[in-house]
TILUMMAR-479752 format. One line per field, with one value per residue: residue number from 1; x, y negated, z negated of N, C-alpha, C in turn. Coordinates in pm, whole numbers, plus 50000, padded with zeros to 5 digits. Layout:
REM TILUMMAR-479752
pos: NUM|...
nxx: X|...
nyy: Y|...
nzz: Z|...
caxx: X|...
cayy: Y|...
cazz: Z|...
cxx: X|...
cyy: Y|...
czz: Z|...
This chain:
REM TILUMMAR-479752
pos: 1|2|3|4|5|6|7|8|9|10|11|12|13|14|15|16|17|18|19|20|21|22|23|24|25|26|27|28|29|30|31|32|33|34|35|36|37|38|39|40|41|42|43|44|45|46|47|48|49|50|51|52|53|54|55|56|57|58|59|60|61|62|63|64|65|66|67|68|69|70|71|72|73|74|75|76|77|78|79|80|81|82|83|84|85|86|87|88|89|90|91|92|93|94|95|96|97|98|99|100|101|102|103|104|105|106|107|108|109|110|111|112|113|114|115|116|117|118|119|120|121|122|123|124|125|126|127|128|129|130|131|132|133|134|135|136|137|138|139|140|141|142|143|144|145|146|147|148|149|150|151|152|153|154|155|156|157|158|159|160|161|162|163|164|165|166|167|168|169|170|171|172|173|174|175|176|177|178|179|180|181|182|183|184|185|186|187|188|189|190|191|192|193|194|195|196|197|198|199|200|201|202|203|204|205|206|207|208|209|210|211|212|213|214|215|216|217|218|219|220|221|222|223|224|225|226|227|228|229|230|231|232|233|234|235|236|237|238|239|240|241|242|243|244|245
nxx: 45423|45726|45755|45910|45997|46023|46201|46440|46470|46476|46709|46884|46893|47027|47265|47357|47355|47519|47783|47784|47856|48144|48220|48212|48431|48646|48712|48703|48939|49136|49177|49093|49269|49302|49254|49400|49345|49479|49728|49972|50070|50294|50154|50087|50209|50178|50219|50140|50086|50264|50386|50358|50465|50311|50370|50264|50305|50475|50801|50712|50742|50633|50544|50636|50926|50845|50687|50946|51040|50898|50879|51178|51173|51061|51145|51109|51105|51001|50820|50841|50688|50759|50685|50787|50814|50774|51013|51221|51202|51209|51515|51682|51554|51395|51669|51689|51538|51624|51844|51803|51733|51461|51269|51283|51017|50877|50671|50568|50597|50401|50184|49954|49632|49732|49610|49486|49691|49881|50112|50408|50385|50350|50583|50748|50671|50737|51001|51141|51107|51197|51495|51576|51494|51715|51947|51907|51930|52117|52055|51911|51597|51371|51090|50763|50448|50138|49978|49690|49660|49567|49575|49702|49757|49988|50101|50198|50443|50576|50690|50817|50996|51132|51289|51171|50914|50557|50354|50084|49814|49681|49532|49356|49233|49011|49252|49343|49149|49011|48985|49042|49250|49217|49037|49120|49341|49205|49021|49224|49346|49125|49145|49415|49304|49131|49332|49518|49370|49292|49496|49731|49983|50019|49959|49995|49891|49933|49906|50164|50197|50047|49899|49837|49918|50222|50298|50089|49770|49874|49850|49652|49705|49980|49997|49820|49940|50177|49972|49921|50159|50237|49999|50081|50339|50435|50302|50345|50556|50719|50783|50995|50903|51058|51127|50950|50979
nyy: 47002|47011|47047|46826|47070|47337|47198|47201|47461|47561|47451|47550|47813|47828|47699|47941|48131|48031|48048|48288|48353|48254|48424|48628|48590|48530|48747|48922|48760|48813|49109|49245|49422|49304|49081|48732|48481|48440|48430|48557|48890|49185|49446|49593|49660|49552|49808|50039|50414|50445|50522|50476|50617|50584|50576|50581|50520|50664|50749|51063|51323|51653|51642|51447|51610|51808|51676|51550|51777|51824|51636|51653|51857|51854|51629|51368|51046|50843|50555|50483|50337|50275|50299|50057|50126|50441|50524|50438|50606|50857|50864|50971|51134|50903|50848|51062|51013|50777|50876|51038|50879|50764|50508|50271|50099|49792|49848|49723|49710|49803|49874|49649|49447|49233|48980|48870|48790|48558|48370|48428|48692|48760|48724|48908|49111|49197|49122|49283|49521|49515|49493|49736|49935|49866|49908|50208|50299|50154|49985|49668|49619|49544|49521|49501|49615|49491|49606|49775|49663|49396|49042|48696|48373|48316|48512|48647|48458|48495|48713|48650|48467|48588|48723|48942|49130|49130|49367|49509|49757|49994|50179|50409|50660|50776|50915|50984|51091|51250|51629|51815|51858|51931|51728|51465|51448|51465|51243|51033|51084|51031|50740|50631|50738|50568|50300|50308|50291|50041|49901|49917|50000|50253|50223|50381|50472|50679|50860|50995|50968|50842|50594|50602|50790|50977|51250|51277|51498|51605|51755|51763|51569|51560|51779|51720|51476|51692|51798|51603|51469|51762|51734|51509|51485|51539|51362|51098|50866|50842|50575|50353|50126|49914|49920|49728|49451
nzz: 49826|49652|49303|49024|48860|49049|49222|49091|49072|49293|49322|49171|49273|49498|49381|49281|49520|49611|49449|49462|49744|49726|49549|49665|49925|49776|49664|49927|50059|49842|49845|50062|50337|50612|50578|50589|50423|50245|50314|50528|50581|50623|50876|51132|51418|51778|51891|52056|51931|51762|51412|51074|50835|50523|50136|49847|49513|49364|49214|49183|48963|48992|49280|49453|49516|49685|49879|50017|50133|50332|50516|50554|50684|50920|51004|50963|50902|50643|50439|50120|49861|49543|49208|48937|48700|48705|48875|48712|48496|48683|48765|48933|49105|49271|49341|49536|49725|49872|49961|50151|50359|50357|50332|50106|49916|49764|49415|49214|48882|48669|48795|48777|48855|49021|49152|48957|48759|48561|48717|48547|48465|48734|48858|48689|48713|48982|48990|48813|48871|49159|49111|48920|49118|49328|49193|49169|49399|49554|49698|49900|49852|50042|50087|50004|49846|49720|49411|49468|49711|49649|49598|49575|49661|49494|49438|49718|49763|49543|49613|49857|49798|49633|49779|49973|50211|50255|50223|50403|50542|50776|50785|50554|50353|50106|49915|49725|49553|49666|49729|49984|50186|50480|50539|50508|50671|50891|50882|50878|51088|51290|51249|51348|51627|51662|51641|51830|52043|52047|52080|51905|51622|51394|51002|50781|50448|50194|49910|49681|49407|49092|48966|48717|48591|48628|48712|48859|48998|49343|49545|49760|49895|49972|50095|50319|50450|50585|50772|50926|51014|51167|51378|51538|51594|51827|52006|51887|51764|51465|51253|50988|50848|50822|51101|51210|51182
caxx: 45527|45796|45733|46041|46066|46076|46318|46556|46435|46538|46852|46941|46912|47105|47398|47345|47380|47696|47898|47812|47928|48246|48303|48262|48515|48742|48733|48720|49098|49276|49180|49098|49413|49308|49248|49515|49296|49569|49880|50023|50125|50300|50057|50103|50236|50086|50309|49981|50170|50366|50320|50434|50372|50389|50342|50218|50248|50565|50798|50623|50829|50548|50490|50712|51022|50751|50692|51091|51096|50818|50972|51292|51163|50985|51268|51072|51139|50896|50820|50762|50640|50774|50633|50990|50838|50825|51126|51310|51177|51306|51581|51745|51394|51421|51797|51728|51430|51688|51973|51792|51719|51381|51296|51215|50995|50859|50476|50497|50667|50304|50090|49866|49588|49838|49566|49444|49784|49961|50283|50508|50352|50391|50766|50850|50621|50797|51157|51226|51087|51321|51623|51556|51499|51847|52028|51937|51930|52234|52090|51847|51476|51293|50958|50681|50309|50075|49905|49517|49631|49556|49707|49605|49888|50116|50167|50298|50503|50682|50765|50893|51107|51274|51332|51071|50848|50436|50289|49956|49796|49503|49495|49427|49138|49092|49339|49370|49042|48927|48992|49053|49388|49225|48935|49193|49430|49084|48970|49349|49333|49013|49165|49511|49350|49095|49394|49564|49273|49304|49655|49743|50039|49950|50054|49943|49873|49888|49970|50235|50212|49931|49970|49801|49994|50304|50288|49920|49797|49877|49868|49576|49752|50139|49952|49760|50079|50218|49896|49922|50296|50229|49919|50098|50471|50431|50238|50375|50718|50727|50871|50962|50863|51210|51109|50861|51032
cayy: 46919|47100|46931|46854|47210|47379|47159|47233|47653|47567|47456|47694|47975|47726|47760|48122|48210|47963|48105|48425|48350|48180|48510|48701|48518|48547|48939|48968|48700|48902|49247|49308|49421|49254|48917|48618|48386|48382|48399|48657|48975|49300|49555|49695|49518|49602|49914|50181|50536|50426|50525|50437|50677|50521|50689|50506|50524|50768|50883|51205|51481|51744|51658|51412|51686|51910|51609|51521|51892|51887|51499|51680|52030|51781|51496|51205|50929|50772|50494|50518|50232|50305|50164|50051|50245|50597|50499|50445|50714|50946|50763|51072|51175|50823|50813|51135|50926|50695|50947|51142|50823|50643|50354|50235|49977|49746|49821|49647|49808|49893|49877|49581|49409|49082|48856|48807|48809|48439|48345|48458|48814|48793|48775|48978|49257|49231|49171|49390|49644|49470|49492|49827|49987|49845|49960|50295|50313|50075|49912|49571|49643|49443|49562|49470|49650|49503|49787|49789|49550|49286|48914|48587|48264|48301|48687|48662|48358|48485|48812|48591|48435|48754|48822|49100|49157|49145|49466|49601|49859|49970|50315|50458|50669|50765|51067|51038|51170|51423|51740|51840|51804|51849|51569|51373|51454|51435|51100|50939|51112|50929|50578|50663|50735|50416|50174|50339|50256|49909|49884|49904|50094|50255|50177|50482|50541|50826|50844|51129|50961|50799|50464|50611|50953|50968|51326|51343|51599|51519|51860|51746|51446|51591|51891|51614|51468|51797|51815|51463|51544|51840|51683|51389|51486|51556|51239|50990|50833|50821|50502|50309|49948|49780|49877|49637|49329
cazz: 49764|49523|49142|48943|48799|49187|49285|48963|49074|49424|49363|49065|49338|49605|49340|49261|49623|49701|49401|49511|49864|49739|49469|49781|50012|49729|49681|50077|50072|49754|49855|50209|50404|50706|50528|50597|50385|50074|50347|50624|50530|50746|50827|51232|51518|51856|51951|52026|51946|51654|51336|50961|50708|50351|50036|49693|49315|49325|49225|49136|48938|49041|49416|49542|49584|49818|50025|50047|50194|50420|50580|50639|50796|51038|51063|50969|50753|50593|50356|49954|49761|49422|49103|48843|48518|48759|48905|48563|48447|48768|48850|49060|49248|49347|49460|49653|49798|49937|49995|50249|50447|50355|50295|49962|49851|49550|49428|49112|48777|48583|48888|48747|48952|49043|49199|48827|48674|48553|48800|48504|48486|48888|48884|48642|48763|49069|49002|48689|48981|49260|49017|48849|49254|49381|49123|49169|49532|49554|49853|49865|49871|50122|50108|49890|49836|49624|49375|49545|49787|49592|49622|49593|49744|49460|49482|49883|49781|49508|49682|49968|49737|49597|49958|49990|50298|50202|50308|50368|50592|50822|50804|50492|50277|49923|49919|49595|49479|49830|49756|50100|50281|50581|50549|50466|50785|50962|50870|50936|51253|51362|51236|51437|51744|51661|51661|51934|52168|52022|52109|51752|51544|51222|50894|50657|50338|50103|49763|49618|49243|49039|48832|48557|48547|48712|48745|48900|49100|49468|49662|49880|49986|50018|50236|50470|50522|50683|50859|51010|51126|51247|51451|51559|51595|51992|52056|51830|51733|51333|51172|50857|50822|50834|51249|51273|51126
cxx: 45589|45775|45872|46087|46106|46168|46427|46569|46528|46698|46958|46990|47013|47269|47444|47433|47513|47805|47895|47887|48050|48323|48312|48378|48656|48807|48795|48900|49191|49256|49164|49209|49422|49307|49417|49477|49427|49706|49834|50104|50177|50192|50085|50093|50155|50187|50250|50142|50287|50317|50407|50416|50422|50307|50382|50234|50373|50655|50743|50700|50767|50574|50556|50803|50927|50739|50838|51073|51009|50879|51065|51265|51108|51118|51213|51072|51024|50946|50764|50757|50601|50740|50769|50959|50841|50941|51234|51326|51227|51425|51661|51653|51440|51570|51794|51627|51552|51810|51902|51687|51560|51368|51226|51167|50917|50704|50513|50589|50559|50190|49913|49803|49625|49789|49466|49551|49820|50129|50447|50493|50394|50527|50791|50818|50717|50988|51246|51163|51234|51408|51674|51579|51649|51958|52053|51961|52015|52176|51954|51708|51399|51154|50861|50546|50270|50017|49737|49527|49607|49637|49632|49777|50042|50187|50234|50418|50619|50770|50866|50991|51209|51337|51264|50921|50680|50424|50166|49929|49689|49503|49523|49243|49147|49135|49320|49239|48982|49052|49081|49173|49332|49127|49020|49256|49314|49058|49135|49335|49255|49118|49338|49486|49218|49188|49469|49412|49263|49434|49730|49844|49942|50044|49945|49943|49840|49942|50015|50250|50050|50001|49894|49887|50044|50381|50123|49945|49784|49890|49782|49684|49909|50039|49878|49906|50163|50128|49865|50039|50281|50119|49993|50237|50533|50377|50253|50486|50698|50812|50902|50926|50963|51166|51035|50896|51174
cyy: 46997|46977|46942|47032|47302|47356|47187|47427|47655|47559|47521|47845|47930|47743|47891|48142|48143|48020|48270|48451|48333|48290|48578|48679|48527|48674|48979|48901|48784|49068|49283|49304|49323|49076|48810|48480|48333|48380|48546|48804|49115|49426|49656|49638|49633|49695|50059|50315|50572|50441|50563|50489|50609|50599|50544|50548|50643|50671|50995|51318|51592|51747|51566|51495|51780|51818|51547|51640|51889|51781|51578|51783|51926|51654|51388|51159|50836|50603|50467|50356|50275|50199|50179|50145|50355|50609|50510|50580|50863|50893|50849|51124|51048|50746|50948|51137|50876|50788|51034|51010|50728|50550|50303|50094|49914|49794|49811|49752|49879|49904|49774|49521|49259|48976|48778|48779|48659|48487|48399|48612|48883|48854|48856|49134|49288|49213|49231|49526|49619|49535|49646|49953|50002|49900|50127|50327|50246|50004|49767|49653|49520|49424|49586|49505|49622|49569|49729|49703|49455|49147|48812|48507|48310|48456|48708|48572|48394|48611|48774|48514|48570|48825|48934|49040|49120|49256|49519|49718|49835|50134|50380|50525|50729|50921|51092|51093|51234|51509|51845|51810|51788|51768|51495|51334|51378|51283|50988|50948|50999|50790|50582|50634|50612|50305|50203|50295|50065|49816|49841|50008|50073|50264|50244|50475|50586|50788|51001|51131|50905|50700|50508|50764|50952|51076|51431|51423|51553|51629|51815|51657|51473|51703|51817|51525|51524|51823|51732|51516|51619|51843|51582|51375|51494|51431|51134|50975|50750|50697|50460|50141|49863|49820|49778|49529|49269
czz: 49648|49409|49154|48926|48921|49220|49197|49044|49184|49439|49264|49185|49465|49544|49339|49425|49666|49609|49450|49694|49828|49670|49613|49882|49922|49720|49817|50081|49948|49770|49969|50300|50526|50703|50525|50534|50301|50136|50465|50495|50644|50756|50965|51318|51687|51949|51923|52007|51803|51510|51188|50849|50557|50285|49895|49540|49267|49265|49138|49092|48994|49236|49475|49584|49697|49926|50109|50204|50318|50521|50636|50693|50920|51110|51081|50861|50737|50438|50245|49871|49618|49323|49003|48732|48587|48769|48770|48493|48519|48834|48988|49146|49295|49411|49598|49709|49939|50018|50132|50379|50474|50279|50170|49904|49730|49571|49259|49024|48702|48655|48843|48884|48939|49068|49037|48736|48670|48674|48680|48517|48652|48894|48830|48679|48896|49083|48881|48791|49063|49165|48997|49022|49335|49294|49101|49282|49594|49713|49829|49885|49912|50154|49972|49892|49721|49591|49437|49638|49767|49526|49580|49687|49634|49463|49629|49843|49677|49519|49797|49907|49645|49697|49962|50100|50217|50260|50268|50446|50685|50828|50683|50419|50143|49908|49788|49478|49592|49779|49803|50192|50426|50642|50518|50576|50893|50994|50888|51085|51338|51332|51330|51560|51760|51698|51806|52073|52119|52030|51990|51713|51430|51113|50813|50598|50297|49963|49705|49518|49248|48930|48682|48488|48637|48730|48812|48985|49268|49590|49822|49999|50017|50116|50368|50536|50625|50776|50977|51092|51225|51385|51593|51661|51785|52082|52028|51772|51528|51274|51071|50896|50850|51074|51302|51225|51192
């Protein structure tokens, strides 16, 4: 027979383990790409062969113009998810983002983590970006990446009210601290020809900036880039995101 004090123990550890289920379930709905707990979001429609390279946290004075060059020796357009203070700050890297034909979209102006942010912080993170983007790129920006992926309901909702897409991913590893361009190429590779046997496009990411230095170093990950292409370019049809919508 449990005494009083057992039964208090029992169900002390009965809470314990349900908030810890419920913190878990929360982490898994505002950060896991594949999660639709907190809403829908775009990530890779079922067109095996297809494949979406995006690029994070630019623009990059250092290493975004190398990856411009390497895009056009190859002839693929890709998609950059610019943060508004880089952007402001390059405003001509990021018109000759747009000028040479990709597609440019929002990731926030100071790259905060949004699923903890108040609904006023939301908007303005995202449309003093919006705003600040169109104005240099004179065209609308329809496409929205939260910085770590991270959402909760009102972060999809009030991107869908600025008219901006949600976007996440499934193919992506941490470029931004390997090394190695081609463990990097490597390990996309594998998740490429993973979704492709799952009848899956991919929706890449790399990162050619850094939200904490918006001239980080990004050689690994602009050289896996060229290594992907050049892997890929015979077997797979390169797109931007506005194709799958």
């Amino acid at each position: 027979m449990l005494t009083p004090l057992h039964s208090q123990f029992s169900a002390g550890l009965g809470a314990a383990a349900g908030l810890g289920l419920a913190a878990g379930a929360c982490a898994y709905a505002a950060l896991w790409p594949n999660s639709h707990i907190f809403g829908a979001a775009l990530i890779a429609p079922q067109r095996p062969g297809e494949l979406a390279l995006t690029f994070d946290d630019g623009p990059n004075p250092a290493w975004t113009p190398r990856l411009l060059d390497i895009l056009a020796r190859n002839s693929v357009r890709a998609t950059f998810f610019l943060l508004g203070s880089h952007a402001q700050a390059e405003p001509e890297l990021a018109r000759c983002i747009a000028a040479a034909g990709h597609l440019i979209g929002n990731h926030s102006w100071s790259h905060p983590n949004l699923a903890l942010c108040g609904r006023k912080r939301i908007q303005e993170e995202l449309s003093r970006t919006r705003d600040e983007l169109e104005q240099i790129a004179g065209a609308p920006v329809k496409f929205f990446r939260p910085p770590f992926g991270a959402r909760r309901p009102a972060v999809l909702s009030l991107a869908r009210e600025l008219g901006m897409v949600p976007v996440l991913w499934n193919a992506m590893t941490s470029d931004w601290r390997e090394p190695a361009a081609a463990r990097i190429a490597q390990r996309l590779t594998a998740k490429i020809d993973q979704l492709t046997h799952q009848n899956r496009a991919a929706n890449i990411v790399l990162h050619d900036g850094g939200h904490l230095d918006s001239a980080a170093y990004r050689e690994p990950s602009i050289a896996a880039a060229g290594l992907l292409i050049a892997r890929c370019k015979q077997t797979h049809r390169f797109v931007t995101l506005d194709a799958w919508t």
